[in-house]
C-alpha positions, 0 to 999 in steps of 0.5 A: 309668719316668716318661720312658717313660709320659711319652713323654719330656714329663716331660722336655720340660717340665723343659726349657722350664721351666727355660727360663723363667729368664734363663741366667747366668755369675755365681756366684748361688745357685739352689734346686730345691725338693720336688728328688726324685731330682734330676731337674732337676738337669743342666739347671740345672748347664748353665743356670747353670754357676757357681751355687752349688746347693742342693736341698730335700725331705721324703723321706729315701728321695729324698734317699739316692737323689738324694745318690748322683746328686749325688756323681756330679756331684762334689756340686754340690748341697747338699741339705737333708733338709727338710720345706718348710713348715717349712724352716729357710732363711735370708731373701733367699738364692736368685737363683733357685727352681725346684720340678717336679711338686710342686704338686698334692698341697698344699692352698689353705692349704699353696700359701698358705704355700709362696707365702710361703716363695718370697717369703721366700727370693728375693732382690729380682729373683730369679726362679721357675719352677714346673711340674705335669701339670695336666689339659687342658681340650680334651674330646677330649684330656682324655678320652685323657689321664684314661684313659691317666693314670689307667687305664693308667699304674697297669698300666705301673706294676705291670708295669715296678715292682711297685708301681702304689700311687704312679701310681694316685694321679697322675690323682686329684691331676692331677684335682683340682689342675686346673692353676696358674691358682690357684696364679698368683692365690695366689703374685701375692697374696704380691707376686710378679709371676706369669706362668701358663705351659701346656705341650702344649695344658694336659697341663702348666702352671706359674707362673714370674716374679720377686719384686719391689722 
């Protein structure tokens, strides 16, 4: 469903956002935070092919449904049915972290504290990319892209779901995130170094960089 209202940028995005890490052979340590149904998953297995791999989200219905996907991939993935704000990982763990589409539903503070968190777990040098629909600032494509996510995709959603609730709800948090300009400021407050990234003229953006020294 996503790929088909997306016409295929959802993924797109997954992949140029994960491009933003540097590729590696070594046995590292990579986690996909708020991880869903596993959708980055293949990415990062090709990415990162002799990683140990880890995956991290609140909901037990996501984590039924991604364990199945990861049985699949002859359970590469250790998943931790966690809530992240009150996540039990251990300091210094992850060479890498990768988190899509799971900004824009928290607040300042909450960015706040999964900044913290990110600094927390990465390792010294270890890397970071985030990515989320945000909403452009071109007048004439932000007006498309309000009508097509917030009037259009809920009817898509009904027909091809049953359930238009969870995509009526997209175009009002995409609204008010905005895009990850803050979060760069928030997370580069926490002693990360932050890169902001913008895909497809802002239809997307993310953060992506390090924690260093």
């Amino acid at each position: 469903m996503n790929y088909i209202t997306s016409f295929g940028f959802s993924i797109r995005w997954r992949k140029q956002f994960i491009r933003k890490l540097n590729s590696s052979d070594e046995k590292i340590k990579v986690m996909d935070l708020l991880s869903g149904l596993g959708e980055n998953w293949n990415y990062l297995i090709r990415k990162f092919p002799n990683a140990e791999f880890y995956a991290l989200d609140f909901s037990e219905a996501m984590v039924k449904k991604s364990s199945m996907k990861n049985a699949k991939l002859n359970h590469r993935f250790e998943i931790f049915h966690q809530d992240l704000l009150k996540h039990q990982l251990a300091p210094n763990s992850f060479d890498k972290v990768v988190c899509a589409y799971g900004l824009k539903t928290f607040n300042d503070e909450q960015l706040n504290e999964i900044a913290r968190i990110l600094h927390f777990i990465l390792k010294e040098n270890g890397e970071f990319s985030f990515v989320e629909v945000s909403k452009p600032k071109n007048k004439i494509l932000y007006f498309f892209y309000q009508i097509y996510l917030g009037k259009m995709i809920p009817v898509l959603g009904k027909l091809f779901l049953g359930n238009p609730q969870d995509y009526k709800m997209l175009w009002i948090y995409t609204e008010q995130f905005g895009n990850a300009k803050k979060v760069a400021e928030i997370f580069a407050n926490q002693g990360l170094k932050v890169n902001f990234d913008s895909y497809f003229f802002g239809c997307a953006s993310g953060i992506s960089g390090c924690k260093m020294n």
